[in-house]
Every structure is written in C-alpha cells, then in structure tokens.
C-alpha positions as a Python dict, from the first residue, in 0.01 Angstrom:
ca = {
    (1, 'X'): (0, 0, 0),
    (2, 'X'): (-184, 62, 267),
    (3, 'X'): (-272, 360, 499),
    (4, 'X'): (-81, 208, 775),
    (5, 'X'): (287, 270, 604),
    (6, 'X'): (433, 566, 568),
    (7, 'X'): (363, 630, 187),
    (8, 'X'): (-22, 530, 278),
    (9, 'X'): (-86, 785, 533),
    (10, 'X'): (137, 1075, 333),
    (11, 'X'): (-158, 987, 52),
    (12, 'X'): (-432, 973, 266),
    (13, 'X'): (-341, 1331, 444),
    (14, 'X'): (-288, 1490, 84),
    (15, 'X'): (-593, 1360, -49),
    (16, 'X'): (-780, 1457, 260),
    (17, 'X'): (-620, 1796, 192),
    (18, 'X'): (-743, 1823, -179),
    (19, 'X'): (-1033, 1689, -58),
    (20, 'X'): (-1104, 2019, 153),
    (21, 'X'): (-966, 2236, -94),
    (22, 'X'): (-1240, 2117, -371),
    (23, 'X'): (-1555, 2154, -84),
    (24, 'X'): (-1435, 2498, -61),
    (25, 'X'): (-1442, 2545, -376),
    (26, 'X'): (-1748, 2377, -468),
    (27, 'X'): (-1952, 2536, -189),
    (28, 'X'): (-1840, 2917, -244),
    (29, 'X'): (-1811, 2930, -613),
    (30, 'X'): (-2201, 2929, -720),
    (31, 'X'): (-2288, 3147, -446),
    (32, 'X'): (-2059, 3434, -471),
    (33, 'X'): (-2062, 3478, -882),
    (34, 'X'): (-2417, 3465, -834),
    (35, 'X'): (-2347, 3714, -638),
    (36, 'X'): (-2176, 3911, -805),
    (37, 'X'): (-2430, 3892, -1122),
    (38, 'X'): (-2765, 3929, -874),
    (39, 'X'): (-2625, 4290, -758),
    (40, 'X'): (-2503, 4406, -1084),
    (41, 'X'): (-2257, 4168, -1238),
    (42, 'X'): (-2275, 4184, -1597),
    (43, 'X'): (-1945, 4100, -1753),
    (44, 'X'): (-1911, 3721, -1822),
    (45, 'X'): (-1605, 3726, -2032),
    (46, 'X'): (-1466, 3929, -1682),
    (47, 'X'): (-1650, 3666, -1425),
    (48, 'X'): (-1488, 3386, -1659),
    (49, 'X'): (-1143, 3534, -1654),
    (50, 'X'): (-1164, 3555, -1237),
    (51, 'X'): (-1217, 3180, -1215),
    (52, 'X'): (-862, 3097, -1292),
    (53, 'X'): (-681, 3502, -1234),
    (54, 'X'): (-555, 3377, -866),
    (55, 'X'): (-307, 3113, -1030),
    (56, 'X'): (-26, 3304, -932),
    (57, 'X'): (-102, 3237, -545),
    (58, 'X'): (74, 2897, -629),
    (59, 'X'): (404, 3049, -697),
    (60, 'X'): (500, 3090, -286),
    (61, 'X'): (421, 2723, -234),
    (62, 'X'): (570, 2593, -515),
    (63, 'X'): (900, 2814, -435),
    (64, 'X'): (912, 2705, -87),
    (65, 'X'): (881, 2344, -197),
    (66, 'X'): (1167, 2379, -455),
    (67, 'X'): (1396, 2580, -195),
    (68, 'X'): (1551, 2206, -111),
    (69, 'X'): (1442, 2041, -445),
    (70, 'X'): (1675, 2019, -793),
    (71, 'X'): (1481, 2271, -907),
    (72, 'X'): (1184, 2499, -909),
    (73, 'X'): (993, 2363, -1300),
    (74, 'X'): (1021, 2013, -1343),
    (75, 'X'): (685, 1973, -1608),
    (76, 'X'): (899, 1814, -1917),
    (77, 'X'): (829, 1971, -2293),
    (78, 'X'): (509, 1746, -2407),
    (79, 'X'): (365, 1764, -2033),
    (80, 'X'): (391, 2159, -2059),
    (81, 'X'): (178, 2142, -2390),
    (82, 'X'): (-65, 1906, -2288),
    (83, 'X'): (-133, 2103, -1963),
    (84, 'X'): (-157, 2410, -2186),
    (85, 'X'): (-434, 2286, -2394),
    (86, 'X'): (-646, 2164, -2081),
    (87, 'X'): (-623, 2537, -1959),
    (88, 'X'): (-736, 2650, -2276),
    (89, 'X'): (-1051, 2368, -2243),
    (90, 'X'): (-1093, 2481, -1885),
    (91, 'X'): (-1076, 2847, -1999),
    (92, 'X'): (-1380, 2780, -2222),
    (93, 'X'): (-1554, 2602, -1922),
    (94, 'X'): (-1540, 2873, -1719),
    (95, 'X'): (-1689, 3061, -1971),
    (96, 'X'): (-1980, 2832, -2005),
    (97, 'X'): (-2038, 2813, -1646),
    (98, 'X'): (-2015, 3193, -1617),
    (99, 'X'): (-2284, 3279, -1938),
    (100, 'X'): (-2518, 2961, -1753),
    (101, 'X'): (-2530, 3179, -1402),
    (102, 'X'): (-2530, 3480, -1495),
    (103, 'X'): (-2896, 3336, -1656),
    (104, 'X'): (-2996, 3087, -1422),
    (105, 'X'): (-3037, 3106, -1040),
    (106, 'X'): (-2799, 2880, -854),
    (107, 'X'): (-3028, 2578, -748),
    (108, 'X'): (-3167, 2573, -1077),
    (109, 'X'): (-2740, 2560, -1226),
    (110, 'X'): (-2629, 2357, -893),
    (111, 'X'): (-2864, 2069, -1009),
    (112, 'X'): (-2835, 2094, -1381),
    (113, 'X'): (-2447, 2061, -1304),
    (114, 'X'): (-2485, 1719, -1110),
    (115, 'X'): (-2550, 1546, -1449),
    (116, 'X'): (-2156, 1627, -1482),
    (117, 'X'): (-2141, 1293, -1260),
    (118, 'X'): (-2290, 1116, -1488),
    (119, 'X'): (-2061, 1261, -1792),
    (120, 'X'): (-1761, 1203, -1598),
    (121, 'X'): (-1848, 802, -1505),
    (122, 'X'): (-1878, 756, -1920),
    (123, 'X'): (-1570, 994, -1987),
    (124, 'X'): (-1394, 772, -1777),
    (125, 'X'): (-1529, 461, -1875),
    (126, 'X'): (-1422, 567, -2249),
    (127, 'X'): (-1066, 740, -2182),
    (128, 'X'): (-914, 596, -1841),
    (129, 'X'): (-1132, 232, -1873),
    (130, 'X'): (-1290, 299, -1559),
    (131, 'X'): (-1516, -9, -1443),
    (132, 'X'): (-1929, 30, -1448),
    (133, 'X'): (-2151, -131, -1190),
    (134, 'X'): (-2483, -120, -1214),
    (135, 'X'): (-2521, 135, -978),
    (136, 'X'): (-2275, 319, -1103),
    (137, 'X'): (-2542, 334, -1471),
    (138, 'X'): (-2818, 386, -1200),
    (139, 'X'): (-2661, 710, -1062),
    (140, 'X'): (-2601, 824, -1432),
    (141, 'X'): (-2949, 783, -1520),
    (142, 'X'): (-3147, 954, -1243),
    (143, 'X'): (-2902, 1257, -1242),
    (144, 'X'): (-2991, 1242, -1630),
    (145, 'X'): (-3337, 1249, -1567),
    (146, 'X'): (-3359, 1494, -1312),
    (147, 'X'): (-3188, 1739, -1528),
    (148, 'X'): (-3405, 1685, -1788),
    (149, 'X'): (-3688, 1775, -1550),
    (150, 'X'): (-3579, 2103, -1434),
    (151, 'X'): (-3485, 2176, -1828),
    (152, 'X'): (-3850, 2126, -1921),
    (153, 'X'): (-4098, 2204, -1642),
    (154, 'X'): (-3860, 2567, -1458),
    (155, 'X'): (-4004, 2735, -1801),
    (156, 'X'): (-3755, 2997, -1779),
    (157, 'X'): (-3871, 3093, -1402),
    (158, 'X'): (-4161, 3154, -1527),
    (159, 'X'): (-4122, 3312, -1845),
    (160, 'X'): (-4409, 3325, -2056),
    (161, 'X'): (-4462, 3387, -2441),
    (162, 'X'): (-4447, 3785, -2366),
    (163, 'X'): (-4140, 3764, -2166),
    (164, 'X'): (-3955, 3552, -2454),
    (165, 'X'): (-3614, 3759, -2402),
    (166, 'X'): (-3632, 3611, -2042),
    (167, 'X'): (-3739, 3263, -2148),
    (168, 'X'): (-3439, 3281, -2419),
    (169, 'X'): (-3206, 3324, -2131),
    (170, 'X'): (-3285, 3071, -1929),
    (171, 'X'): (-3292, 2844, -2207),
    (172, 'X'): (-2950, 2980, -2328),
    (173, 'X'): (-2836, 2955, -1964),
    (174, 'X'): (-2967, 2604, -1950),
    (175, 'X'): (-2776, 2482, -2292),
    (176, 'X'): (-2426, 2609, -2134),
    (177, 'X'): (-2490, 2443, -1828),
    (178, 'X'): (-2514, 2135, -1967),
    (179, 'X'): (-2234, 2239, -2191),
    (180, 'X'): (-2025, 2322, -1865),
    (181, 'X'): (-2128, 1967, -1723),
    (182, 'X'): (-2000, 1802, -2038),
    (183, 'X'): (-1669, 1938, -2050),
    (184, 'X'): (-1639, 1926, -1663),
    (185, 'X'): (-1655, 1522, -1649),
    (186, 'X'): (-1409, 1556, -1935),
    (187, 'X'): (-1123, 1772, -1824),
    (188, 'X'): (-1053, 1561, -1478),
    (189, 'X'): (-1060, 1233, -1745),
    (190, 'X'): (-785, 1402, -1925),
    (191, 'X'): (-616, 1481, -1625),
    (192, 'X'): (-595, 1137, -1486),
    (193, 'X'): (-537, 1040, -1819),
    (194, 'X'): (-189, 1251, -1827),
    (195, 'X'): (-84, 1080, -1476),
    (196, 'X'): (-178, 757, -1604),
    (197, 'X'): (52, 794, -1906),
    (198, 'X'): (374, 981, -1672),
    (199, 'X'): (653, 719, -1607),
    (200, 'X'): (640, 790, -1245),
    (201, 'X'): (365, 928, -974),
    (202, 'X'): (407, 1322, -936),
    (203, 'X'): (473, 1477, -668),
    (204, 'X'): (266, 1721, -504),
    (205, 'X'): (465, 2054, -637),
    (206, 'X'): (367, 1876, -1003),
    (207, 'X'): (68, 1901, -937),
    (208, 'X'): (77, 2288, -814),
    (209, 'X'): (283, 2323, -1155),
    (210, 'X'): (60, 2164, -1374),
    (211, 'X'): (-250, 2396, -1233),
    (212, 'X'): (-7, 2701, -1260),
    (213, 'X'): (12, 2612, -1610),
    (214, 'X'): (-380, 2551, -1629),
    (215, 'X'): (-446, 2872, -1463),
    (216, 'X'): (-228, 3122, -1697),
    (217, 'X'): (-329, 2967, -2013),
    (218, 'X'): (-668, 2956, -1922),
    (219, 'X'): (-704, 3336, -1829),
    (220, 'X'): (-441, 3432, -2128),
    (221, 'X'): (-743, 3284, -2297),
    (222, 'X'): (-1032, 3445, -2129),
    (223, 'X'): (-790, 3767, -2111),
    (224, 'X'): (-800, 3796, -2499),
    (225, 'X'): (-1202, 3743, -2442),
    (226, 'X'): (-1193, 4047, -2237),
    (227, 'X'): (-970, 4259, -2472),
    (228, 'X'): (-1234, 4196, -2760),
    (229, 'X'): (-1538, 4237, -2568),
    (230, 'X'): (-1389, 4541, -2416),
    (231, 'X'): (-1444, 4460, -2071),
    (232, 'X'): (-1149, 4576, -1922),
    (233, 'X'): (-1272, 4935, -1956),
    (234, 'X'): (-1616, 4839, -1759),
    (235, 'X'): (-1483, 4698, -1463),
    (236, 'X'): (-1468, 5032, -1291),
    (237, 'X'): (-1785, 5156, -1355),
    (238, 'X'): (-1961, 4826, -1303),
    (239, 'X'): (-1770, 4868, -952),
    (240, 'X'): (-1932, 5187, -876),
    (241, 'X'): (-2292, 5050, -984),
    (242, 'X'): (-2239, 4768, -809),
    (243, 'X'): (-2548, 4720, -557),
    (244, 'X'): (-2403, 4603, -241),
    (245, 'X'): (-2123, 4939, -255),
    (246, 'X'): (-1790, 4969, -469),
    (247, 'X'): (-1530, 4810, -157),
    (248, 'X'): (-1775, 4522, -175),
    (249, 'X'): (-1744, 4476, -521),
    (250, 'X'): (-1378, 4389, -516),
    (251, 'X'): (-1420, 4203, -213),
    (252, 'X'): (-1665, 3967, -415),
    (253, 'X'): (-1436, 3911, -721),
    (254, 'X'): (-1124, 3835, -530),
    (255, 'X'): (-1304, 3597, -279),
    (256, 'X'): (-1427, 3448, -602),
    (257, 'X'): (-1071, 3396, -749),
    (258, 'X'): (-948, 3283, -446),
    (259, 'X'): (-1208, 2985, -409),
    (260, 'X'): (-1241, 2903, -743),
    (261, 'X'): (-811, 2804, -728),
    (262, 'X'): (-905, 2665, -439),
    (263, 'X'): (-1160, 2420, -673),
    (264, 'X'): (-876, 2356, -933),
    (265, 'X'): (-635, 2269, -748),
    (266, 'X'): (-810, 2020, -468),
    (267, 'X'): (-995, 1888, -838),
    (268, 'X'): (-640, 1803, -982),
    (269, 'X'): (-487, 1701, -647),
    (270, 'X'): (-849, 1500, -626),
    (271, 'X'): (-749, 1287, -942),
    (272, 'X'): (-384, 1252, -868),
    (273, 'X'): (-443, 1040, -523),
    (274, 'X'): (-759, 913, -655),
    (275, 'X'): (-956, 978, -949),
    (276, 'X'): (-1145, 1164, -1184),
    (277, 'X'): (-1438, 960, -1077),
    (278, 'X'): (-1421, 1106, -688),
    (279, 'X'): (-1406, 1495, -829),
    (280, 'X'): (-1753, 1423, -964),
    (281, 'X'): (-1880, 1266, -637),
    (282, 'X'): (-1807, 1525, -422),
    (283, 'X'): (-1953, 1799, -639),
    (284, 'X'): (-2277, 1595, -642),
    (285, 'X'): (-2237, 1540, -245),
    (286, 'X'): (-2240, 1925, -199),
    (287, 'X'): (-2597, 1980, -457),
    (288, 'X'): (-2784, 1908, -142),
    (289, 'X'): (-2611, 2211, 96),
    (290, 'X'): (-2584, 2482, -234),
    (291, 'X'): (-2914, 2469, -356),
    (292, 'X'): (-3069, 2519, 56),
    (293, 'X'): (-2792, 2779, 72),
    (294, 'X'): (-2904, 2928, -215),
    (295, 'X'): (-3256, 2913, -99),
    (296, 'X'): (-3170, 3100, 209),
    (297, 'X'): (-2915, 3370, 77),
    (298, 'X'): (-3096, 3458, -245),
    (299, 'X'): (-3494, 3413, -138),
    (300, 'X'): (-3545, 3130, -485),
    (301, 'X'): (-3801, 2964, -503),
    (302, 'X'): (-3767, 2588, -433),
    (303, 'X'): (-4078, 2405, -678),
    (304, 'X'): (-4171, 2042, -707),
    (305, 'X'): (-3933, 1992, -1051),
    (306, 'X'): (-3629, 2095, -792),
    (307, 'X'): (-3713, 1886, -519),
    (308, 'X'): (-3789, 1590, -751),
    (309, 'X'): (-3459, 1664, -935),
    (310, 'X'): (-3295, 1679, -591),
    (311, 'X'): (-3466, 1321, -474),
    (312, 'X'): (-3319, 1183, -814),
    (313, 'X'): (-2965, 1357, -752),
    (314, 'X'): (-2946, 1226, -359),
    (315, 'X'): (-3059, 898, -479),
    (316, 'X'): (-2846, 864, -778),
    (317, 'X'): (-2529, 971, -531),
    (318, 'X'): (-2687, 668, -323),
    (319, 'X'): (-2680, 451, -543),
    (320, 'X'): (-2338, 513, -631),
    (321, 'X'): (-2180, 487, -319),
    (322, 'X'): (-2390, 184, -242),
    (323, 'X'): (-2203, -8, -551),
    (324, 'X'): (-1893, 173, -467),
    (325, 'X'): (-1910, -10, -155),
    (326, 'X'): (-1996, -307, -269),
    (327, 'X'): (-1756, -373, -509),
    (328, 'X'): (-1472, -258, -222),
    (329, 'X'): (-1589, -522, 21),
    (330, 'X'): (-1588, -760, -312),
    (331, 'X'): (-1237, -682, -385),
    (332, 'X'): (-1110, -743, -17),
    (333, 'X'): (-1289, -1033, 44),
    (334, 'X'): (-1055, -1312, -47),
    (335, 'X'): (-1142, -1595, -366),
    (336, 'X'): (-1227, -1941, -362),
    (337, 'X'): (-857, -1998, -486),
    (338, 'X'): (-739, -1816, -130),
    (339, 'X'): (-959, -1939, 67),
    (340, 'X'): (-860, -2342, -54),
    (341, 'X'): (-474, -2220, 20),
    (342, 'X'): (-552, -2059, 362),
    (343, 'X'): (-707, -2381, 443),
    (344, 'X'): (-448, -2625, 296),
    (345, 'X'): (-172, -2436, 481),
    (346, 'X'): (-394, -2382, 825),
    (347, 'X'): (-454, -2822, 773),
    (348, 'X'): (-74, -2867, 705),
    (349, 'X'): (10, -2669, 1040),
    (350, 'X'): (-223, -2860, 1231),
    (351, 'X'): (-108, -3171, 1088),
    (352, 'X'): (274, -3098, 1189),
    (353, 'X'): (210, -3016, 1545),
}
C-alpha cells in the first residue's frame, strides 16, 4: 500500500507522530536525570521507578478513543501476559540505565548507548529474521568499536589508582550501560515480535494499551525496588537538599516521567508502523545533538576517545542509511523478468495499432 491511499497516509501521519514522540524522548531523557543526579540525585531505584510512573497519562486517550469503540481493553489473555513480562524486562532496563548515569556523564552514556544499534540489527536478525547488508554489519562494527574506545581510554574521567572508588564507578556505570544497550535492542525485537505473531494489525489504542500494561508492571516492579531500598522515605529530604531549590526538584522528576512515556510509547508506536530496526536508528541519529547538549549544559569535557567514538557512531549511522537506501531503490527497481513483460506487452501494442 502506498502513501497515496487512504490507509498509506493514516500510517505515514502515525508513524510520523511516534516518530516525534521518541525524539522527545530521546533528546530530554539523558539530560534531565542527569540532572537530577548532578544536583543531588541519589536514589536510582527512585530515578528508575520515574521512567515508566507517568503510564497513567494514557488512560484519557485511550478512554476517549474507546468512547465510540466496543470497548475500552481489548489486549486478549496471552497478549496481557506477554506485555507484562516486557514491562518487567523494561523495568530492569530502566534500572540499568539509571545506576549507568547516575556514574557516568551523559556524552560518555549517550555514546556507549549507540552500540544498542548494533544489538538491535542482530536481535532482529535472530528473532524477527530481519535482512543484513553489508552496511548494515558495517554500522554494527564501528558503533562496536567506538564503544570499546571510550570503555578503555575515559579511565573513569580520570580516575587514578588513589581515586579507585571513582574509577569503580565509572567502570560499574560503564558495565550497565552496555547492559542497558543489550536489553534495549532486545525489548523493541520482542515487541515487533508480538505484532508479528497477532492475527491482525493493532490499532493505535493497542498500542496505548499494551504500553499501559508495560508501564504499571514495570514500576510495580521498580516500586517493590523502592520499598526494599527504602527510598520512599528519602524522597523528601533529597527534595529539600536538592541543589537547584526544592519546587525545582519536582519539576525535574515529573518532566522526566513525562518524556520518558513520551520515549515508550513513540518506541512501541515506532515498531508497530515500522520496526524495531528504525527505534535504534533514531536513537543513534540524536548521539550527535545529546552529547553537544550535554557539552554545553553540563561544562564535560569533550576528549579525542569521544570525538573518535562520535566519527565511528556518525559514520556507522552512514553507513546504514547508505545500504538502507540502497537496498530500497533495489527493491523498486523492477527485474529482468518485468522488464522482458513490460517490453513484450509495450511490442504487442505497437504491433496492433
């Protein structure tokens, strides 16, 4: 189908829409729980259970969508378990990605997290049978390597053999990162896996369902966290220690769970209209704008092993969408086979006038 009918331009506007929902999300998420952890954040289990606490800002959509539908929960028994074990995955995500920040500064985590491009192409390859180019293993290697730079020459921000708590952390930080990477290019997979496997396309309000579900059983999860670690008690008087002033405190945490639904849901919205694949792209198409943001707004550093990491990220991305392209044009450009029965039928024409 193409853009031009009806169904085609309804896709094109919703995945434009998901589209801007996940470079929200992308952009604002490093920067303000780095943030929150640069002017006195120290609660991870708390900045872990924020990431996913604004899922109940679906419920107005999806009521409003269901005011002419059958009915307002469609998601069938097995659908309803399988989403709640992909919260519970993304739950432990955001806890990665919380512990890595809360140790690294954001350029450093923005370009360690571009390798989750490269986890996401195999995931898919693996799960969904997604099709390699040789670009496509190109893009996977550089972003590969350029990790593994910033992993061996940063040296903990320069951390040095009397400063080994510091140089733990960053190598800590580093570890979940990567960890956070990993399971980031696998939870889209599994989402595009579940659509693959449903009898029918979902609609859009599925898709707000199946994040609602995400959402609560991913903070029931990081909720429990909380209970055991006893951070529920601290949030007040981290709020009053908080450098930047107590209003601004809650300001920053529920501008942080605000974007960060905005990043689920354009992510699973993302992979419904196109794919898993596309998710990783366009976090790897923002590196370039969070690490100079970061840069600007926190006063890091920007060394050699980043900007050589960063060549090897923008080239990877490059490379990518070169083969990407390629293999469109490929696909559109007609076979041997068509071209012989264009002609035949073009001769015959001529032949009868």
């Amino acid at each position: 189908m193409t853009p031009d009918q009806p169904m085609g331009r309804r896709r094109l506007c919703f995945l434009s829409l998901n589209l801007f929902f996940l470079i929200i999300g992308c952009g604002g998420m490093p920067l303000l729980l780095r943030l929150y952890f640069v002017h006195g954040g120290r609660l991870q289990w708390f900045s872990a259970f924020l990431q996913t606490a604004a899922f109940p800002l679906l419920l107005p959509p999806l009521l409003i969508s269901a005011a002419g539908g059958p009915k307002f929960f469609s998601l069938s028994t097995s659908l309803l378990f399988y989403c709640f074990l992909l919260g519970l995955l993304s739950g432990l995500v955001n806890l990665f990605y919380a512990y890595g920040l809360s140790y690294l500064p954001v350029s450093t985590s923005s370009l360690v997290l571009s390798t989750q491009l490269g986890f996401t192409a195999v995931f898919a390859f693996l799960i969904v049978k997604q099709k390699f180019t040789p670009y496509t293993v190109n893009a996977v290697v550089l972003l590969t390597i350029g990790a593994v730079i910033i992993g061996l020459h940063s040296g903990g921000n320069g951390a040095t053999k009397s400063a080994a708590p510091r140089a733990k952390h960053y190598y800590a930080g580093f570890g979940m990162t990567i960890g956070t990477a990993v399971l980031d290019g696998l939870l889209p997979t599994l989402a595009e896996l579940m659509f693959l496997k449903a009898s029918e396309r979902p609609s859009y309000a599925v898709v707000m369902e199946i994040q609602l579900v995400m959402g609560f059983s991913a903070t029931v999860f990081c909720a429990v966290g909380m209970a055991v670690n006893k951070d529920f008690q601290s949030i007040s008087e981290e709020a009053k220690g908080f450098g930047l002033g107590e209003s601004q405190y809650y300001l920053v945490i529920v501008s942080f769970a605000v974007v960060m639904q905005c990043f689920f849901l354009g992510r699973v919205g993302v992979v419904l209209y196109s794919s898993a694949l596309l998710t990783g792209i366009i976090v790897d198409v923002l590196l370039p704008v969070t690490v100079v943001l970061a840069v600007i707004f926190f006063d890091e550093p920007f060394n050699s092993s980043k900007a050589i990491a960063l060549a090897l990220a923008l080239w990877g991305f490059a490379s990518y969408i070169y083969g990407e392209t390629k293999k469109a044009k490929k696909e559109k450009a007609p076979s041997a086979k068509e071209l012989d029965e264009i002609l035949t039928i073009s001769d015959l024409n001529v032949a009868s006038n």
